[in-house]
N, C-alpha and C positions, 0 to 999 in steps of 0.2 A: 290741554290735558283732558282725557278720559277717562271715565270712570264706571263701571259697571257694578250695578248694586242689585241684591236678590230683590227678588219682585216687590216684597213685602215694602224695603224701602222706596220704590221707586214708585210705587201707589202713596205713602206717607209723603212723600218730595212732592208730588200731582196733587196729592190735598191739599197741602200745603198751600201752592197756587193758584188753585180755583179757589180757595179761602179768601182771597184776595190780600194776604197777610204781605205774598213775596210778588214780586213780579215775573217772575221764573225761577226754574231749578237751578241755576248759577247762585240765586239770592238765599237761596235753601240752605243750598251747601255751605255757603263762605256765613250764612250766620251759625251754622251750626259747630264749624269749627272755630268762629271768634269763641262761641260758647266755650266749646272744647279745651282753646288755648287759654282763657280766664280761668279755669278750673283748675287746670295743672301750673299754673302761676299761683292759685290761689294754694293751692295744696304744699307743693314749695316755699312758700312763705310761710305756711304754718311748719313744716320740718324745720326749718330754722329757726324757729321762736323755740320751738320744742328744744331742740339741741342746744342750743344757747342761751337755756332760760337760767338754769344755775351758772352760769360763767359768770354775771356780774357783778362783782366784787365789792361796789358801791352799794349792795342794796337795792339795785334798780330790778325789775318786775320780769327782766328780758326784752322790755320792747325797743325797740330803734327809737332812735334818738330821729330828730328832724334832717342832721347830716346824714346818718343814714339812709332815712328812706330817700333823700333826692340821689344820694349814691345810687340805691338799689334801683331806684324807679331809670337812671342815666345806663346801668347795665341792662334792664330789661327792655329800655329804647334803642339800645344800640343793637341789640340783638336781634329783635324785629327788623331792624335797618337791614340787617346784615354785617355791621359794623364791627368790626374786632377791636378788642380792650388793647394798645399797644403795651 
């Protein structure tokens, strides 16, 4: 894959490595999108807390239960994977 970025970023990607932080612009990128993909997981799990916080009917606070988060965490591995929920 290629990617062509305005200059602006592709000086920030070059700093980055002479920083000695990455070992090249490959290491740049793929951390900057780990970044990117923890954020939009993380944001998604808050809409869900938010939408489902008055649903509990028990009392409870809105948070997942422990069955749930290995649920949620089994959907967000499988996703990564590629894997489809049958």
């Amino acid at each position: 894959m290629n990617v062509t970025l305005p200059s602006a970023l592709e000086e920030f990607v070059s700093s980055q490595v002479k920083s000695g932080e990455f070992d090249d612009a490959s290491d740049v990128v793929r951390e900057a999108l780990r970044l990117m993909r923890n954020e939009h997981e993380a944001k998604a799990m808050e809409e869900m807390r938010v939408a489902f916080a008055g649903v509990d009917s028990s009392g409870g606070k809105g948070e997942p239960t422990a069955k749930d988060r290995a649920f949620i965490q089994n959907l967000i591995s499988n996703h990564r994977s590629g894997k489809r929920r049958a």
